[in-house]
C-alpha positions as CSV (number, residue, x, y, z in Angstrom):
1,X,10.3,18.7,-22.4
2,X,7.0,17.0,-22.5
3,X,3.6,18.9,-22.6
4,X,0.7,16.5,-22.8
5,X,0.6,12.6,-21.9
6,X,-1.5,10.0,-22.1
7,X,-2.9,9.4,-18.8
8,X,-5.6,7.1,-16.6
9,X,-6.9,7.9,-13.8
10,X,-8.0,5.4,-11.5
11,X,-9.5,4.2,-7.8
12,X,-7.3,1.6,-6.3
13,X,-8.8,0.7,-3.3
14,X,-8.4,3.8,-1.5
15,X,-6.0,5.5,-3.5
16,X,-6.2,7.5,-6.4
17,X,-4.1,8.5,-8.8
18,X,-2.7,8.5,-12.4
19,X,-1.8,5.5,-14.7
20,X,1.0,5.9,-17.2
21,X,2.1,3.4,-19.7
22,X,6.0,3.4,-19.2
23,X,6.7,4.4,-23.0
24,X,4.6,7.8,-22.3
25,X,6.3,9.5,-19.9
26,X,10.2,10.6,-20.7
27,X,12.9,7.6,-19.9
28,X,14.6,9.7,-17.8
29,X,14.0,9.5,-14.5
30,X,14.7,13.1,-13.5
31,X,12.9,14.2,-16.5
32,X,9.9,11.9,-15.1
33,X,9.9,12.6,-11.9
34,X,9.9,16.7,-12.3
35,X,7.3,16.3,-15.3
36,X,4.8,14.3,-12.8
37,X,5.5,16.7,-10.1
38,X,4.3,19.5,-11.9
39,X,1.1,17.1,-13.3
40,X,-0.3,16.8,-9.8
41,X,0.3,20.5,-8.6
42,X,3.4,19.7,-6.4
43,X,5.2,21.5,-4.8
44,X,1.6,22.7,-2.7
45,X,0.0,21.5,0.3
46,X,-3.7,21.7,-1.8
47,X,-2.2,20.6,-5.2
48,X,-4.3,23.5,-6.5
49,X,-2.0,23.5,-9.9
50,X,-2.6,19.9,-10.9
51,X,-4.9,16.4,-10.8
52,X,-3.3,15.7,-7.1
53,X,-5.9,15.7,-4.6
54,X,-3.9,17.4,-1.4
55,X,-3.4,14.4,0.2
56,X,-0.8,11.2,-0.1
57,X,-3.6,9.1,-1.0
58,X,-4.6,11.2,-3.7
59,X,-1.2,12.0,-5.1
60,X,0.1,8.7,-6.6
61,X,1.8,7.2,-10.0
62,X,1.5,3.8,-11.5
63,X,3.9,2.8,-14.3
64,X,2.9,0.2,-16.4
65,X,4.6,-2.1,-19.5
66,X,4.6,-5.1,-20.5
67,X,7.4,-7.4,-18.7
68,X,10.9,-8.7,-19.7
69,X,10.4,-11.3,-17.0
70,X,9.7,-14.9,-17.8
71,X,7.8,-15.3,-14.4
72,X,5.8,-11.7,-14.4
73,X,3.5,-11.0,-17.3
74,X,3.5,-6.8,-16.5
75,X,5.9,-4.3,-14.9
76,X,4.2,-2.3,-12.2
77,X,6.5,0.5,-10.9
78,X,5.3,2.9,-8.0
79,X,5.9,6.3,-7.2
80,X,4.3,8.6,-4.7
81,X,4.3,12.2,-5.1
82,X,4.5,14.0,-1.5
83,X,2.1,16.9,-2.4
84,X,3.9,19.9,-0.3
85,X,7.5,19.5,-1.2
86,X,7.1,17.9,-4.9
87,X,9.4,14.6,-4.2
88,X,9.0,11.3,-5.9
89,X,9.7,8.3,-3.6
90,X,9.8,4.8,-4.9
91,X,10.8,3.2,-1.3
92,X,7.7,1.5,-1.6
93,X,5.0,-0.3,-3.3
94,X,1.4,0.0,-2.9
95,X,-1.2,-2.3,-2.7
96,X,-4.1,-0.4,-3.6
97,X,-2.9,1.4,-6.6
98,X,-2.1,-2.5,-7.7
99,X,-5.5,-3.2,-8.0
100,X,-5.8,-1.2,-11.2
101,X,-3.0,-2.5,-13.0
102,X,-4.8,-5.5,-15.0
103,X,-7.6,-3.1,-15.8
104,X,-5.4,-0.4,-17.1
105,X,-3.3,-3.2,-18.9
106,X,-6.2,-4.5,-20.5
107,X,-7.7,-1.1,-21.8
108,X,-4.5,0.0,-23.0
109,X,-3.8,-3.2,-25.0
110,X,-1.3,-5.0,-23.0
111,X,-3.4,-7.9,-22.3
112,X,-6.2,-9.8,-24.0
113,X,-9.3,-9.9,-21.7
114,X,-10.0,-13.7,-21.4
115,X,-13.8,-14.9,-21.9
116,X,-14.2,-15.5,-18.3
117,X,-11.5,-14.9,-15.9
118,X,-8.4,-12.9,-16.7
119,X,-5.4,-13.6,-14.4
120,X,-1.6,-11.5,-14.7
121,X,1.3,-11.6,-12.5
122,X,2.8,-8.4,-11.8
123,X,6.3,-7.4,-10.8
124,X,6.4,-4.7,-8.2
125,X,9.9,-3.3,-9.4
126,X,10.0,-1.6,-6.2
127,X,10.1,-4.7,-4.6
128,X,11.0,-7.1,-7.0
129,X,8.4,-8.8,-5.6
130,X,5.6,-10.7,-8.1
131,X,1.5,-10.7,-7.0
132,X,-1.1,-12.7,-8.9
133,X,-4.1,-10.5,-10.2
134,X,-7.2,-11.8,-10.9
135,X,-10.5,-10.3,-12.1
136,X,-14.1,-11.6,-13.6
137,X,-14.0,-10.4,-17.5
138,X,-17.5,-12.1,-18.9
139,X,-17.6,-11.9,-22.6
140,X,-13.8,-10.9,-22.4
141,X,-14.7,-7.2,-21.4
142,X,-14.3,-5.1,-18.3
143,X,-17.5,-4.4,-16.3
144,X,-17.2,-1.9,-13.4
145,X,-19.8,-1.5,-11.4
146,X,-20.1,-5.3,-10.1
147,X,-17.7,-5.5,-7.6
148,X,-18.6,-6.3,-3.8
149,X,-21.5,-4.6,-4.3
150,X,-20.7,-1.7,-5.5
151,X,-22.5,0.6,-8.4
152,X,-18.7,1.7,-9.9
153,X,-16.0,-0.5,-9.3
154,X,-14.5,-3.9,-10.5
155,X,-12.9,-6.8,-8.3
156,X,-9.6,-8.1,-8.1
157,X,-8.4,-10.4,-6.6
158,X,-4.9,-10.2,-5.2
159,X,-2.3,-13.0,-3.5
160,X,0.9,-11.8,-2.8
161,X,3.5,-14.6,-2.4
162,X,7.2,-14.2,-0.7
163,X,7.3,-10.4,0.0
164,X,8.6,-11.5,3.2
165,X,12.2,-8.5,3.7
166,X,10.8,-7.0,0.7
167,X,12.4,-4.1,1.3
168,X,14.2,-4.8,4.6
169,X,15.8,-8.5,4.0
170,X,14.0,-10.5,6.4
171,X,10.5,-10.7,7.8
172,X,12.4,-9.3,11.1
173,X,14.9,-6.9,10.0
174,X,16.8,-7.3,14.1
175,X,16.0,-10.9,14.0
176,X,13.7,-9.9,17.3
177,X,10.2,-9.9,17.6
178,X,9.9,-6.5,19.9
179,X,13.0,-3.8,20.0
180,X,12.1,-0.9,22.9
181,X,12.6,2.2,21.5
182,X,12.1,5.4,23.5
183,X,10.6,3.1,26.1
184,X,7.9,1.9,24.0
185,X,8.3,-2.0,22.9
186,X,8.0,-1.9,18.9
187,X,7.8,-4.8,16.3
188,X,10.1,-3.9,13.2
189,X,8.6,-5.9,10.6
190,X,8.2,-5.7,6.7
191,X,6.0,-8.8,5.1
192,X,5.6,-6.7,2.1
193,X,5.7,-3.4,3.9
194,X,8.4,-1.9,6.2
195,X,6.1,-0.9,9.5
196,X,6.7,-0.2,13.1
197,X,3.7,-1.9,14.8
198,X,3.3,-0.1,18.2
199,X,0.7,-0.7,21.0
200,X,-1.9,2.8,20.8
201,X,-2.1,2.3,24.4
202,X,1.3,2.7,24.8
203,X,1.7,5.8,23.3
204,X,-1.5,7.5,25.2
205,X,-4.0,7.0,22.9
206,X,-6.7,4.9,22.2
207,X,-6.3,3.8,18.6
208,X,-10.1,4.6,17.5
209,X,-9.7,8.0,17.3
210,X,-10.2,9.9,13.5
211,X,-7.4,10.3,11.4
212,X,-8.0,14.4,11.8
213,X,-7.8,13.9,15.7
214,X,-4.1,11.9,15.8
215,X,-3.5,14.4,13.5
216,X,-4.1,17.5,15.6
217,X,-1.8,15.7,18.3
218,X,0.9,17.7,18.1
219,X,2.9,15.5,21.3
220,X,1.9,12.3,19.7
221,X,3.4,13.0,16.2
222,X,6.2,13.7,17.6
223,X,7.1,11.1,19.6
224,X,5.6,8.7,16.4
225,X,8.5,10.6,14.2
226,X,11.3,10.2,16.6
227,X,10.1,6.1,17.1
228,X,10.3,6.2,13.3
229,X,13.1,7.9,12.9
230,X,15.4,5.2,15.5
231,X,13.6,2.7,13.9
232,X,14.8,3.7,10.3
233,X,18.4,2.4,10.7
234,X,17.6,-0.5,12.9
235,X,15.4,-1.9,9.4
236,X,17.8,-1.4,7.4
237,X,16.6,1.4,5.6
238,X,18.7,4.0,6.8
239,X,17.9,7.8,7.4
240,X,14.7,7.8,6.9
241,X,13.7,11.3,7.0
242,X,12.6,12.1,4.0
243,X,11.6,8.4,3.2
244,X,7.9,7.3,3.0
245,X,8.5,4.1,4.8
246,X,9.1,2.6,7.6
247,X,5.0,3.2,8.5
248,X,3.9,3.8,11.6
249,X,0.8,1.3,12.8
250,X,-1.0,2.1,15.9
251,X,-2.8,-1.3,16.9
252,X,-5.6,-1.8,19.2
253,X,-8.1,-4.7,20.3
254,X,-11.0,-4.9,17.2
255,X,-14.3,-4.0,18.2
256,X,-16.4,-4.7,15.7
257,X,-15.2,-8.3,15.5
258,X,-12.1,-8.4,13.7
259,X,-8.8,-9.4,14.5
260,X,-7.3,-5.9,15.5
261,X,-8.1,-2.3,14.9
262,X,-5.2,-0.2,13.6
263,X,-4.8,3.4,12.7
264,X,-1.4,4.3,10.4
265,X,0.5,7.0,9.8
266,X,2.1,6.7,6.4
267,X,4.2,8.5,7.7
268,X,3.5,11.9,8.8
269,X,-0.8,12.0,8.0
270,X,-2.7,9.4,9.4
271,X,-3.9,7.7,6.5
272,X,-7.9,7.3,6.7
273,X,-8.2,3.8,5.8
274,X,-5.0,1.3,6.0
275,X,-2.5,0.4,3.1
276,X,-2.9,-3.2,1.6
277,X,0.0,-4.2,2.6
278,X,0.5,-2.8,5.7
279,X,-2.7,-4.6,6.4
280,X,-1.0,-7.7,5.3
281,X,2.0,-7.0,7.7
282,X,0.4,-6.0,10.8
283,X,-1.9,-9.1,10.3
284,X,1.1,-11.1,10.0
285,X,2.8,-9.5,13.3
286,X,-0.5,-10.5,15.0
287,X,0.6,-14.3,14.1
288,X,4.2,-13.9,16.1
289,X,4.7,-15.2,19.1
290,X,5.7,-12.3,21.6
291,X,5.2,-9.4,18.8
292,X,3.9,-5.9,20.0
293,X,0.2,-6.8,18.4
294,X,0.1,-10.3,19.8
295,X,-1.7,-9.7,23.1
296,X,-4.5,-7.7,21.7
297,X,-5.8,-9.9,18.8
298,X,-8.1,-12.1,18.2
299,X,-6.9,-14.4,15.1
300,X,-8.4,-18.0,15.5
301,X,-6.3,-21.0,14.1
302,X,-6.0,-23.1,11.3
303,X,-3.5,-23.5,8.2
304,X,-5.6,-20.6,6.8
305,X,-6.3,-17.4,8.7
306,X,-8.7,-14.8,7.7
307,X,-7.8,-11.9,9.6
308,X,-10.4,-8.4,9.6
309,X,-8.2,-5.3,10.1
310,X,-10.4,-2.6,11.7
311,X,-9.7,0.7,10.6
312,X,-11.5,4.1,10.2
313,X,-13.7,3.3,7.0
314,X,-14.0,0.1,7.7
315,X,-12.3,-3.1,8.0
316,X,-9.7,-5.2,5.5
317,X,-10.1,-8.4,4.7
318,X,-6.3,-10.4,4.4
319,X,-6.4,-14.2,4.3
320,X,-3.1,-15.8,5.6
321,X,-1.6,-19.2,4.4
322,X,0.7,-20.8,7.0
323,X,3.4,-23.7,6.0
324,X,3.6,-26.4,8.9
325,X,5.6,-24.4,11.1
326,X,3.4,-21.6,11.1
327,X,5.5,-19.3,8.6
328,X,3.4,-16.9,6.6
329,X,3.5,-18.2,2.9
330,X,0.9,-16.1,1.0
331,X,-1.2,-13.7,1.7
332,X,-4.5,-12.7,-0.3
333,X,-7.3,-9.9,-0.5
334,X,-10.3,-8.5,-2.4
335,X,-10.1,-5.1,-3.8
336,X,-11.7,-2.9,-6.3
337,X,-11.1,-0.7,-9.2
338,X,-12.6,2.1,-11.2
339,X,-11.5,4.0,-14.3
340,X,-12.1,7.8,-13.5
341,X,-10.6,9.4,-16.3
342,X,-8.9,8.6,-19.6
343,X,-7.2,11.6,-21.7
344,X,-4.1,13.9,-21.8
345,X,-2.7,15.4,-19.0
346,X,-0.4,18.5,-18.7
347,X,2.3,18.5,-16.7
């Protein structure tokens, strides 16, 4: 039974949560998972017991090591621990928790900060997918607190490069651009995330309300679940009831000049920003002919798209490289990291 472990916590983006090297926590993955449950306080709405902060976006797990891989320079493995009933998904990966990986790999040791710029390529095991970090390390040291203007974090860079099917097999898991489910038409899409992009409008709802407001909608969760729940099989992915993923995306037009306003339920709290690679998908939905978010965005032309997703703390940034018949090839983004904490935790 382990006690104490060594432990980071860090900002990703807008998630929090703890980084582990992988030859700190036990090898068994039943061992793991119930030794990291108890470490955030799960099973408990609040988390009161534990370094989760009540919330999915509070309450997540970053493995790191060094990788086997002769195209990846680190392992990144993902795990999400649902704060009221104490499981440990992997069904997905997460973008924002990815932007402390280099960090953490370089103030544990398993990189060399380069005098200048230090660049990695990280395998999302839950994917098997590989991203290209990249982050501004003058002198070859980590310096938070110069990133986009903030007075704490550090920028990375991130491109993400065939995560089309990542976890669903093909961009389009039906091969169809819209599937009407419970009357609603639906895009089924995964370009690095499995999502169900639906039209706010068409479920009553203007897609700028708060998070706490979509929330409070009891009729409207509903209906999201049972959409999600239809939608689980038709992706691939099976039952999905106690599964993290497929997300729900609510899209609207953008008002504050973006491509398109979203608000995401990930999947049963609306989440108060938007994942990183949701973002990425729904942008890329926006760029399909006939797809569910089509009609209301705005998102120019080009070989290279930079598309702003609106969403309620602000917007996401995600630039989109086409190949000559308009396929998605890469997608990249800015965002930023901070260390929070570095010590033992007890779990």
């Amino acid at each position: 039974m382990f006690e104490a472990v060594r432990c980071m916590w860090m900002r990703g983006g807008t998630s929090k949560g703890g980084f582990f090297l992988a030859s700190d926590l036990p090898a068994d993955a039943a061992s793991r998972n119930a030794w990291l449950a108890r470490a955030m306080g799960s099973p408990d709405v609040a988390q009161a017991d534990g370094m989760g902060g009540g919330h999915p976006l509070a309450s997540k797990v970053a493995i790191v090591s060094r990788s086997a891989r002769p195209d990846a320079d680190l392992d990144y493995y993902f795990l999400q621990v649902v704060p009221e009933s104490g499981r440990v998904a992997d069904d997905q990966n997460c973008g924002n928790m990815l932007a402390g990986v280099l960090p953490f790999a370089i103030e544990r040791g398993l990189l060399d900060a380069a005098d200048g710029v230090t660049e990695a390529r990280v395998l999302q095991v839950n994917s098997g997918t590989v991203a290209a970090l990249r982050i501004a390390t003058p002198g070859g040291r980590l310096r938070y607190g110069e990133a986009m203007g903030s007075d704490s974090g550090i920028e990375v860079e991130i491109e993400f490069r065939d995560i089309a099917g990542s976890k669903c097999g093909q961009l389009l898991p039906t091969g169809k651009a819209v599937e009407a489910i419970d009357g609603i038409d639906c895009t089924l899409i995964d370009n690095g995330m499995p999502c169900v992009i639906v039209a706010a409008a068409a479920l009553g709802v203007t897609g700028y309300e708060h998070p706490a407001d979509l929330e409070a909608n009891d009729g409207l969760r509903k209906r999201i679940e049972n959409i999600r729940l239809e939608a689980g099989p038709l992706m691939g992915l099976g039952d999905v009831t106690e599964k993290p993923v497929p997300k729900m995306m609510l899209v609207a037009p953008a008002r504050d000049g973006g491509a398109l306003c979203v608000r995401s339920f990930i999947p049963h709290r609306a989440h108060r920003s938007v994942g990183v690679l949701a973002a990425v998908t729904v942008a890329t939905a926006a760029l399909l002919p006939e797809s569910a978010a089509t009609p209301l965005a705005r998102v120019g032309g080009g070989a290279r798209r930079r598309m702003a997703i609106e969403h309620p703390s602000g917007t996401m940034d995600c630039i989109l490289s086409l190949d000559a018949d308009g396929n998605v090839e890469s997608a990249g983004l800015a965002r930023s990291a901070r260390k929070l904490m570095d010590g033992m935790v007890f779990g």
